[in-house]
N, CA, C and O atoms as CSV, one atom per row, in Angstrom:
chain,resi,resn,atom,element,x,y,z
A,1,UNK,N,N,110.910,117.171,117.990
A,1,UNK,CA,C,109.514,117.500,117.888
A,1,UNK,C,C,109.185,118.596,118.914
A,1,UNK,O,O,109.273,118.316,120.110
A,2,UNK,N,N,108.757,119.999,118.467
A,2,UNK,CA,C,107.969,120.534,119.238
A,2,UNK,C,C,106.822,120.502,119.528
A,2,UNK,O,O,105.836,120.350,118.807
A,3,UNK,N,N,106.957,120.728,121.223
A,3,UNK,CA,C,105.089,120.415,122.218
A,3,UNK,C,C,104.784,121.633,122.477
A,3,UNK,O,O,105.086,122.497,123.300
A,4,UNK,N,N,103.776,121.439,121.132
A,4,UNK,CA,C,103.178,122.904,121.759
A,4,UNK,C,C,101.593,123.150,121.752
A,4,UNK,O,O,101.112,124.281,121.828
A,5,UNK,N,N,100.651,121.702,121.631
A,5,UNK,CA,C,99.898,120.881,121.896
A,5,UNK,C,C,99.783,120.250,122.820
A,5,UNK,O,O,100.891,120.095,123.334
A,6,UNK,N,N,98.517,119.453,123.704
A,6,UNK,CA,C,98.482,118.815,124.412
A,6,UNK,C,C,98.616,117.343,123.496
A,6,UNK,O,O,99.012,116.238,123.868
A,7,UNK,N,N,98.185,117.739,122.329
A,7,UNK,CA,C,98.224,116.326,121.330
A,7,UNK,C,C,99.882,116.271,121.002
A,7,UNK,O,O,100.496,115.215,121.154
A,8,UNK,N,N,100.504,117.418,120.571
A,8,UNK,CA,C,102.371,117.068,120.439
A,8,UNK,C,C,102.784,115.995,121.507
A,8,UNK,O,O,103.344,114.938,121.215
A,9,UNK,N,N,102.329,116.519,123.214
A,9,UNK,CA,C,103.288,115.850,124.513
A,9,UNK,C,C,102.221,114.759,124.098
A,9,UNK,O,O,102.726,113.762,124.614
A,10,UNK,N,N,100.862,114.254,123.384
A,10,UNK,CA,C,100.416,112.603,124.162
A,10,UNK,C,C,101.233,111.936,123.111
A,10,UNK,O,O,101.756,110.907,123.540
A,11,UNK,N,N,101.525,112.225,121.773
A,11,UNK,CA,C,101.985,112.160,121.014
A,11,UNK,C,C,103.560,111.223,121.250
A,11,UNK,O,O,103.864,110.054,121.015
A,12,UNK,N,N,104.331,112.422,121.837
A,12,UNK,CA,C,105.476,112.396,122.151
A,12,UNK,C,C,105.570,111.088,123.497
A,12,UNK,O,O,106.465,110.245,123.557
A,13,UNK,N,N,104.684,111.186,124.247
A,13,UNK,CA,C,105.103,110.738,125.890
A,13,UNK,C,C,104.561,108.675,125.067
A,13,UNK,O,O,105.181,107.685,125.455
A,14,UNK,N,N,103.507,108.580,124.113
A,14,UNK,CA,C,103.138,107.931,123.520
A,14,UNK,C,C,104.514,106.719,122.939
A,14,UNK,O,O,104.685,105.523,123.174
A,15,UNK,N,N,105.301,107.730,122.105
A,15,UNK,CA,C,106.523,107.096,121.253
A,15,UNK,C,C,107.371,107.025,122.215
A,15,UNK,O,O,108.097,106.072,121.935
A,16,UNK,N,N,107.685,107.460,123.140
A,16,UNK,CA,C,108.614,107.355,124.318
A,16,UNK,C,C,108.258,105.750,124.956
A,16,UNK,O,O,109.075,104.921,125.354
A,17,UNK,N,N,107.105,105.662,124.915
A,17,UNK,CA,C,106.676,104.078,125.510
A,17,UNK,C,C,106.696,103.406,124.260
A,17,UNK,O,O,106.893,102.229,124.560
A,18,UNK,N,N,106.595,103.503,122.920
A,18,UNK,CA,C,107.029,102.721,121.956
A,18,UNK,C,C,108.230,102.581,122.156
A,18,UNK,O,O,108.604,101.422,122.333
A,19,UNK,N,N,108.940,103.336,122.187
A,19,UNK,CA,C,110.595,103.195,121.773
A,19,UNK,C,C,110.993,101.947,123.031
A,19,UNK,O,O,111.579,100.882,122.838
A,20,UNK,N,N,110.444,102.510,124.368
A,20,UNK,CA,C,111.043,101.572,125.621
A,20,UNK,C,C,110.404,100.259,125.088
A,20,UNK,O,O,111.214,99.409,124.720
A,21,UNK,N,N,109.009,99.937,124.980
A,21,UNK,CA,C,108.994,98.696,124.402
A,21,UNK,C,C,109.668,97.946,123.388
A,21,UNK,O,O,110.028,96.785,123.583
A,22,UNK,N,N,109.808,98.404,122.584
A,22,UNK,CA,C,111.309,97.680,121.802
A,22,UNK,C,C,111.889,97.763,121.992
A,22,UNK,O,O,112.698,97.096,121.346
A,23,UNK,N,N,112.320,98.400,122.801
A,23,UNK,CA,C,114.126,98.390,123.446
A,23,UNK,C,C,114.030,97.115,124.646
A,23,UNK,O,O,114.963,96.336,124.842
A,24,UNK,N,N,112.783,97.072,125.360
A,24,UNK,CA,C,112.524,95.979,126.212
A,24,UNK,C,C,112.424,94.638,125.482
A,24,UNK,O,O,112.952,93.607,125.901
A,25,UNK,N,N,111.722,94.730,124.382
A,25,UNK,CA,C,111.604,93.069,123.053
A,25,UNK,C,C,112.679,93.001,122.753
A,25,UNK,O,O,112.863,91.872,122.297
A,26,UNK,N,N,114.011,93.863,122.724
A,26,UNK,CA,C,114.770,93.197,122.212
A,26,UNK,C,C,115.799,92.418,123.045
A,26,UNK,O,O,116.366,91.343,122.852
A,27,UNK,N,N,115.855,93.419,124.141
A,27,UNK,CA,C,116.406,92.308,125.464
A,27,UNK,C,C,115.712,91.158,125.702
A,27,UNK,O,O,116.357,90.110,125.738
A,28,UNK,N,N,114.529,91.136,125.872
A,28,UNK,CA,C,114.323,90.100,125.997
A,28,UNK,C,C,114.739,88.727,125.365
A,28,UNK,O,O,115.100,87.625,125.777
A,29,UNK,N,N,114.500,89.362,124.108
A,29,UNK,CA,C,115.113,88.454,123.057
A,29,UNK,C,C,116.617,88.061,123.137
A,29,UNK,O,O,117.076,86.992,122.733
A,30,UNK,N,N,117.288,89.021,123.686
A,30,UNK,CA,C,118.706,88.423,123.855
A,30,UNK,C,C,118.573,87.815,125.000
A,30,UNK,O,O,118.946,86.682,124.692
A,31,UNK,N,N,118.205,87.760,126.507
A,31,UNK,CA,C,118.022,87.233,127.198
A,31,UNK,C,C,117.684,85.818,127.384
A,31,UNK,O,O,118.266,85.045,128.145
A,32,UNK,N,N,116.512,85.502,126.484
A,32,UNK,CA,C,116.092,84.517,126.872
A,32,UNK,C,C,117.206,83.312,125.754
A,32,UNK,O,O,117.130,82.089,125.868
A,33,UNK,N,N,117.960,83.874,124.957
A,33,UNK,CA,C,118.952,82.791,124.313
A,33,UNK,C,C,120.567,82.844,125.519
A,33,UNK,O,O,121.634,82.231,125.503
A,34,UNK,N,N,119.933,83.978,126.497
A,34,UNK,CA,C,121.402,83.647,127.362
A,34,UNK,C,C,121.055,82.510,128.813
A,34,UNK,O,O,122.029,82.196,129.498
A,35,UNK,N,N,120.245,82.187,129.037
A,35,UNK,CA,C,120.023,82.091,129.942
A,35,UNK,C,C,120.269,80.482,129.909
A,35,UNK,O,O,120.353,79.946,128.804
A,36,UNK,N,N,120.406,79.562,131.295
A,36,UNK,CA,C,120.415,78.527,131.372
A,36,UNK,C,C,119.171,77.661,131.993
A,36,UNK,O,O,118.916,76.475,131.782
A,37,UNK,N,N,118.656,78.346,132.599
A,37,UNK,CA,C,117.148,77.817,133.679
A,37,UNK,C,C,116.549,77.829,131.986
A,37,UNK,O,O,116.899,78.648,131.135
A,38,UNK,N,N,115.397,76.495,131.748
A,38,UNK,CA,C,114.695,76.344,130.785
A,38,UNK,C,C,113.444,77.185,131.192
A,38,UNK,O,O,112.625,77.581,130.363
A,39,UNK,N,N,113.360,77.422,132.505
A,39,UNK,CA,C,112.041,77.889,133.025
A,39,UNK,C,C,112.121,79.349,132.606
A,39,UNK,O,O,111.286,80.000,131.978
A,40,UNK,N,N,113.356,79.742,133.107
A,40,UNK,CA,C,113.388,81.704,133.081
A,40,UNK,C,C,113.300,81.604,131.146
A,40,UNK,O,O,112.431,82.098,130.427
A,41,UNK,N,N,114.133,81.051,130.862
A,41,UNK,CA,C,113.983,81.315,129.036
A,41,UNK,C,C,112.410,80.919,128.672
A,41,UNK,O,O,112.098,81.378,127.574
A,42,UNK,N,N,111.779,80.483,129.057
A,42,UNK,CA,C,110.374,80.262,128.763
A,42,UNK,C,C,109.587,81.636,129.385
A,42,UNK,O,O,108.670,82.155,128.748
A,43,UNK,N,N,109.961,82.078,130.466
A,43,UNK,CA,C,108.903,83.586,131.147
A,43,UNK,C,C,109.545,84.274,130.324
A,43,UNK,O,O,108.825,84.786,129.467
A,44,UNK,N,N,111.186,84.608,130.199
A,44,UNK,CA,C,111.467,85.584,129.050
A,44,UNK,C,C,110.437,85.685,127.962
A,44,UNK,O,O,109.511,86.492,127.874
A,45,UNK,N,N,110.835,84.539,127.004
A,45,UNK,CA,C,109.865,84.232,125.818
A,45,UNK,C,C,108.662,84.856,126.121
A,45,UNK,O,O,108.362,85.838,125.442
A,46,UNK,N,N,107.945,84.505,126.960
A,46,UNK,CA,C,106.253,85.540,127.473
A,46,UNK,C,C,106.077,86.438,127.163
A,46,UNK,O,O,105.323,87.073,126.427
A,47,UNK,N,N,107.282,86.595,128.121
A,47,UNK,CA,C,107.069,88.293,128.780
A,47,UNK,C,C,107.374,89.090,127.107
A,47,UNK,O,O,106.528,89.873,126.676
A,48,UNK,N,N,108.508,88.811,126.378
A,48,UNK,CA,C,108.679,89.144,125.092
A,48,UNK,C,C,107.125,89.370,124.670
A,48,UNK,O,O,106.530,90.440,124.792
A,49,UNK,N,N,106.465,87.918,124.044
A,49,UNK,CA,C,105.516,88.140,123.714
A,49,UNK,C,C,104.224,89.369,124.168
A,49,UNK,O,O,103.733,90.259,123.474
A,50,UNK,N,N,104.027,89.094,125.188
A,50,UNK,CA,C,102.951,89.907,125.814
A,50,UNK,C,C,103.657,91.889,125.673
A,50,UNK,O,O,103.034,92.941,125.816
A,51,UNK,N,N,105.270,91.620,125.318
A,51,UNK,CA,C,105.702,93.569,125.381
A,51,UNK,C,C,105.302,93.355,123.597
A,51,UNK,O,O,104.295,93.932,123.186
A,52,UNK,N,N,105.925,92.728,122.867
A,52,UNK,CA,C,104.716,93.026,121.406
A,52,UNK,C,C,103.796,92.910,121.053
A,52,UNK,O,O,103.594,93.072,119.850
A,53,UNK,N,N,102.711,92.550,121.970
A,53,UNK,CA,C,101.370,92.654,121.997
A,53,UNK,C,C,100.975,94.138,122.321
A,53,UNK,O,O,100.013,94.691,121.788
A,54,UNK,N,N,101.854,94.775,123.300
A,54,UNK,CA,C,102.339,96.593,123.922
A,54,UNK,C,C,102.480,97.152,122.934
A,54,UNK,O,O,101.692,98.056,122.659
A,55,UNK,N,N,103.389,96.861,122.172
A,55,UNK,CA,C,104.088,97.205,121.174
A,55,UNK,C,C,102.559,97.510,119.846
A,55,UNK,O,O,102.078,98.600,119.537
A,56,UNK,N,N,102.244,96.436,119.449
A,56,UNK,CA,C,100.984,96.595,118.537
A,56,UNK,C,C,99.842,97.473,119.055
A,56,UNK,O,O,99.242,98.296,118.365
A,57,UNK,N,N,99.563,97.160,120.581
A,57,UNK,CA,C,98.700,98.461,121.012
A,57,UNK,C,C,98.837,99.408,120.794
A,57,UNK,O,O,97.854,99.791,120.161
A,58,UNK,N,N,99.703,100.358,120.957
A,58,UNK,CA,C,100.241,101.435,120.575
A,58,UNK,C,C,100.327,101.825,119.306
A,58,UNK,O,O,99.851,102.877,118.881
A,59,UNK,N,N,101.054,100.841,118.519
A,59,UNK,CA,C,100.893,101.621,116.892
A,59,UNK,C,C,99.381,101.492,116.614
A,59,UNK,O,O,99.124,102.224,115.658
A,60,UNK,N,N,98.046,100.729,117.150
A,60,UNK,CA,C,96.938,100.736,117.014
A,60,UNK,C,C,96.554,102.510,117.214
A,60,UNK,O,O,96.030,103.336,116.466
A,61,UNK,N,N,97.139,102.575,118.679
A,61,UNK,CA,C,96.632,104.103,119.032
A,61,UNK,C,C,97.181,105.347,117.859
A,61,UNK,O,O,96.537,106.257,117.337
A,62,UNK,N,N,98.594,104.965,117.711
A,62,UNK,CA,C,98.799,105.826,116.803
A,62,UNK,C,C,97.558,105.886,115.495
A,62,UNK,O,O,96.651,106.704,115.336
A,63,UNK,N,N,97.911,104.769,114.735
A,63,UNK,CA,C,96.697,104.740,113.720
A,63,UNK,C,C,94.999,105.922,113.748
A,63,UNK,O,O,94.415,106.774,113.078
A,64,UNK,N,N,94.882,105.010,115.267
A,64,UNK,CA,C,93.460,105.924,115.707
A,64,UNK,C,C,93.549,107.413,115.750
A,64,UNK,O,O,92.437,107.940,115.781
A,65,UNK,N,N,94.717,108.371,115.762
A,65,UNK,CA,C,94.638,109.424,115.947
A,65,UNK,C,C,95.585,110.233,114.831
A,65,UNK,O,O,96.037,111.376,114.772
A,66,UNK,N,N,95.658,108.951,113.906
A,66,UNK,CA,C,96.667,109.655,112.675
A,66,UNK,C,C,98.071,110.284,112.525
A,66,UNK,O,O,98.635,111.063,111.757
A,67,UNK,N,N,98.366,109.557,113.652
A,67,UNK,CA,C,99.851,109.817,113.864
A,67,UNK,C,C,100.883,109.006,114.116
A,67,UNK,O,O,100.702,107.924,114.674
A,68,UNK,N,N,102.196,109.465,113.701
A,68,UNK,CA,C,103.411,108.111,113.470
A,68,UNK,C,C,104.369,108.811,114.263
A,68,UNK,O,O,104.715,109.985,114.388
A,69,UNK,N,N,104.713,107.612,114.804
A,69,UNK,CA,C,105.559,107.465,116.359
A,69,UNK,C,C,107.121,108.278,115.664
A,69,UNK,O,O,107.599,108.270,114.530
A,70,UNK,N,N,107.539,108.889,116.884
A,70,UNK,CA,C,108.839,109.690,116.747
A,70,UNK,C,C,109.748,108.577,117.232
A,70,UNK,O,O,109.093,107.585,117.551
A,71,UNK,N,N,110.757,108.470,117.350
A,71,UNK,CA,C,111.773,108.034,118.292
A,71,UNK,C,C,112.237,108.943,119.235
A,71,UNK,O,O,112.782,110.031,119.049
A,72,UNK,N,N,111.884,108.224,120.539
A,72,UNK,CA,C,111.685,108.847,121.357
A,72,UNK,C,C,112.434,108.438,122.348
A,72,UNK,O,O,111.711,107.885,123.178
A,73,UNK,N,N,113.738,108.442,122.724
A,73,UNK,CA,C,114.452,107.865,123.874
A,73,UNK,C,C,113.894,108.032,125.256
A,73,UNK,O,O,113.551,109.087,125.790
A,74,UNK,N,N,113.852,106.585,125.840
A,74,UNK,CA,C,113.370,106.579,127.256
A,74,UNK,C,C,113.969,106.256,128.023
A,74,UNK,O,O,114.411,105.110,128.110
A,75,UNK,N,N,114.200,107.302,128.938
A,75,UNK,CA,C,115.513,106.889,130.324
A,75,UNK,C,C,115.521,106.152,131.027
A,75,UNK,O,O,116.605,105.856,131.529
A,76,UNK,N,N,114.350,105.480,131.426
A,76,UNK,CA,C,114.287,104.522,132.061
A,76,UNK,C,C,114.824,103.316,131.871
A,76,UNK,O,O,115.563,102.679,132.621
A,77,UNK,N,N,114.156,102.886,130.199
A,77,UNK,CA,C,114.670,101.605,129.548
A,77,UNK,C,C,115.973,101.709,129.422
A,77,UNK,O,O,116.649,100.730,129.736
A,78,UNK,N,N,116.776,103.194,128.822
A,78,UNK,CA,C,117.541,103.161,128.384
A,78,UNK,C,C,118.395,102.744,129.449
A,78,UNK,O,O,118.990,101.758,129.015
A,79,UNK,N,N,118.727,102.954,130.493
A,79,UNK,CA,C,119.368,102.948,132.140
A,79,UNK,C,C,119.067,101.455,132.413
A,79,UNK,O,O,119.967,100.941,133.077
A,80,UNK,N,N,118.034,100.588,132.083
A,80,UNK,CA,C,117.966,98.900,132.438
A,80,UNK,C,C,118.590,98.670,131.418
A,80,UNK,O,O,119.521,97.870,131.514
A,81,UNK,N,N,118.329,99.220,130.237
A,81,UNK,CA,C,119.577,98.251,128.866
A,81,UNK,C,C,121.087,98.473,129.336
A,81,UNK,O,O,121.916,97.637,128.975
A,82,UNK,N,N,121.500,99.587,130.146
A,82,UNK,CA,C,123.005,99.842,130.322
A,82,UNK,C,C,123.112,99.023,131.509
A,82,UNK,O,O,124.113,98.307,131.495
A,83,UNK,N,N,122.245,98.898,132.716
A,83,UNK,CA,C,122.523,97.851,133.195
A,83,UNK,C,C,122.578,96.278,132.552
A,83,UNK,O,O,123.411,95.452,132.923
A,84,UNK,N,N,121.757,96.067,131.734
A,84,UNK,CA,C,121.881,94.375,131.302
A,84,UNK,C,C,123.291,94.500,130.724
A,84,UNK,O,O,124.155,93.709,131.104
A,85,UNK,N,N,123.515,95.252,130.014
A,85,UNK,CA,C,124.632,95.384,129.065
A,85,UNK,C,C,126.179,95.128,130.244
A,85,UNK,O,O,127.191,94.453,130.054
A,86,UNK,N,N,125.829,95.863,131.262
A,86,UNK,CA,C,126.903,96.110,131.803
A,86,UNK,C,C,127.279,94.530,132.582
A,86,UNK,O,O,128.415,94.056,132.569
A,87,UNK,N,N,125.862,93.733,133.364
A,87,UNK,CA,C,125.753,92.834,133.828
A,87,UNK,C,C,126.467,91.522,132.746
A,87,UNK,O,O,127.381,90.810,133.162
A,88,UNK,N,N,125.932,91.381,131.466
A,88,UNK,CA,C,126.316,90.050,130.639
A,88,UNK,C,C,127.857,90.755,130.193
A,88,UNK,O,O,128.526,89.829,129.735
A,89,UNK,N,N,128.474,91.749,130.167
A,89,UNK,CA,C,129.398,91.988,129.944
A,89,UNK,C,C,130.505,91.799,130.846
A,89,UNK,O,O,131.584,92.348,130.623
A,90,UNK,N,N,130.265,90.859,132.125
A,90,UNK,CA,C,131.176,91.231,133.077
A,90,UNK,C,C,132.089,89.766,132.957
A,90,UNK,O,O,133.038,89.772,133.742
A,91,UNK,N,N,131.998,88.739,132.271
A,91,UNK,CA,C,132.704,87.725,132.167
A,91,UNK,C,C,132.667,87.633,130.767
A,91,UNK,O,O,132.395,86.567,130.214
A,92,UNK,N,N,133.011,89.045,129.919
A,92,UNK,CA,C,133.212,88.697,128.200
A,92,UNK,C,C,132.100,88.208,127.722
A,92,UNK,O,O,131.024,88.801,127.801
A,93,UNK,N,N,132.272,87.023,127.156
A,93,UNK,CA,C,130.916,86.650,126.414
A,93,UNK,C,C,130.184,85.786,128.135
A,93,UNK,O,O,130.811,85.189,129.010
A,94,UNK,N,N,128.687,86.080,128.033
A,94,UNK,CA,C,127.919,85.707,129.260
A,94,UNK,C,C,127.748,84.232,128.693
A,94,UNK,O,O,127.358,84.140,127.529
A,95,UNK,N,N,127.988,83.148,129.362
A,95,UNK,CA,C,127.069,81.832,129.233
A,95,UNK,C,C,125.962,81.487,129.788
A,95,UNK,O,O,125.152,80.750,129.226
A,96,UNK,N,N,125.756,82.106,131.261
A,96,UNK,CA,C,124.711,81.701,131.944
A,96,UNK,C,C,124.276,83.006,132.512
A,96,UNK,O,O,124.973,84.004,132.693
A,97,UNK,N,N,123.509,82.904,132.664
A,97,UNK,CA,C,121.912,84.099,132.990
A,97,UNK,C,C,121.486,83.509,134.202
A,97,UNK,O,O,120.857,82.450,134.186
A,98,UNK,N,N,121.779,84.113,135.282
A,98,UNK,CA,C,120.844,83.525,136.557
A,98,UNK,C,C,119.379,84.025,136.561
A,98,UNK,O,O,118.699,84.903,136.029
A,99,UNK,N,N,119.267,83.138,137.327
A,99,UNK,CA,C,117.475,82.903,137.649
A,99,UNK,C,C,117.306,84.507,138.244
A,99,UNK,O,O,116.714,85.288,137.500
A,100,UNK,N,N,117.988,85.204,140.039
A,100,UNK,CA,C,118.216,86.082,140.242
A,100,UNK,C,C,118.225,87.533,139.203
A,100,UNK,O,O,117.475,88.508,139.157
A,101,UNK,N,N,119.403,87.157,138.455
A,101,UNK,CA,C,118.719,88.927,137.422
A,101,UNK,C,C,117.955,88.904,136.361
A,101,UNK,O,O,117.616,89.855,135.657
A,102,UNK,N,N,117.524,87.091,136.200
A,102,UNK,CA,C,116.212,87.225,135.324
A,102,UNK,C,C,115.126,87.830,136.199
A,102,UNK,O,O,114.543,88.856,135.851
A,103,UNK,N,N,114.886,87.273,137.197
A,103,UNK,CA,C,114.104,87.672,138.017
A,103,UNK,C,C,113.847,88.971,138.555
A,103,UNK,O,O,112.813,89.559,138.871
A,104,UNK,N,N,114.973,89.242,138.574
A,104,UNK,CA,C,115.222,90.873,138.659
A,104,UNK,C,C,114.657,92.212,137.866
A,104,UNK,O,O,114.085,93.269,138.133
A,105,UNK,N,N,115.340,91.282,136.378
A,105,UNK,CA,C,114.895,92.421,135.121
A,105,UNK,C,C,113.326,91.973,135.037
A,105,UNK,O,O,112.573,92.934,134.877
A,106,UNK,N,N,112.880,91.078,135.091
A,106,UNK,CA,C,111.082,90.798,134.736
A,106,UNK,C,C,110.536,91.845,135.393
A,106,UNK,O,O,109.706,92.500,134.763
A,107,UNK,N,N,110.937,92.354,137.134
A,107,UNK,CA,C,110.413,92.783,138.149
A,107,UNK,C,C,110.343,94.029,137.938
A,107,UNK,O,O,109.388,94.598,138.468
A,108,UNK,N,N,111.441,94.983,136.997
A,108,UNK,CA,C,111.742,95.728,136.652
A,108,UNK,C,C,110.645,96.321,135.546
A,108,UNK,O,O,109.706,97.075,135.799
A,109,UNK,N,N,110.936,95.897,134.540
A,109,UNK,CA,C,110.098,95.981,133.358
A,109,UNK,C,C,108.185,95.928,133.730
A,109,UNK,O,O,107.374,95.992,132.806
């Protein structure tokens, strides 16, 4: 997509926070089936909820201004997904999820 609008970049900077929010719902979603604390899989679950509540805001905004979200890679998210990835990957398949990098990634996000 070219910015060559101030509406192209709100546009653009817009789907960039769509894209990280689903990229954040979906960790979560894997997260909270890795984890062993019943407590952290329950704030996961939340926190999930409350980023697709983000998630619906946004395509609201889109709507309001007649425009449909690009895919938009975000470095940020993308750099916490290569960390989770890298983290549950370090004993093959992960069984347990500590409280610590749940706590961690919530703090993050």
């Amino acid at each position: 997509m070219k910015l060559e609008t101030p509406r192209d970049l709100f546009v653009h900077e817009m789907s960039a926070m769509r894209t990280g929010e689903a990229v954040i719902a979906d960790m979560l979603d894997e997260m909270s089936g890795m984890v062993a604390d019943e407590n952290v899989a329950d704030m996961l679950r939340h926190h999930q909820q409350e980023t697709q509540q983000q998630i619906a805001n946004l395509e609201q905004c889109f709507r309001a201004i007649g425009a449909t979200p690009q895919r938009v890679p975000c470095a940020a998210i993308e750099a916490l997904r290569q960390e989770f990835r890298e983290f549950a990957g370090m004993n093959g398949k992960l069984e347990r999820f500590t409280h610590e990098m749940g706590r961690r990634m919530l703090a993050t996000v």
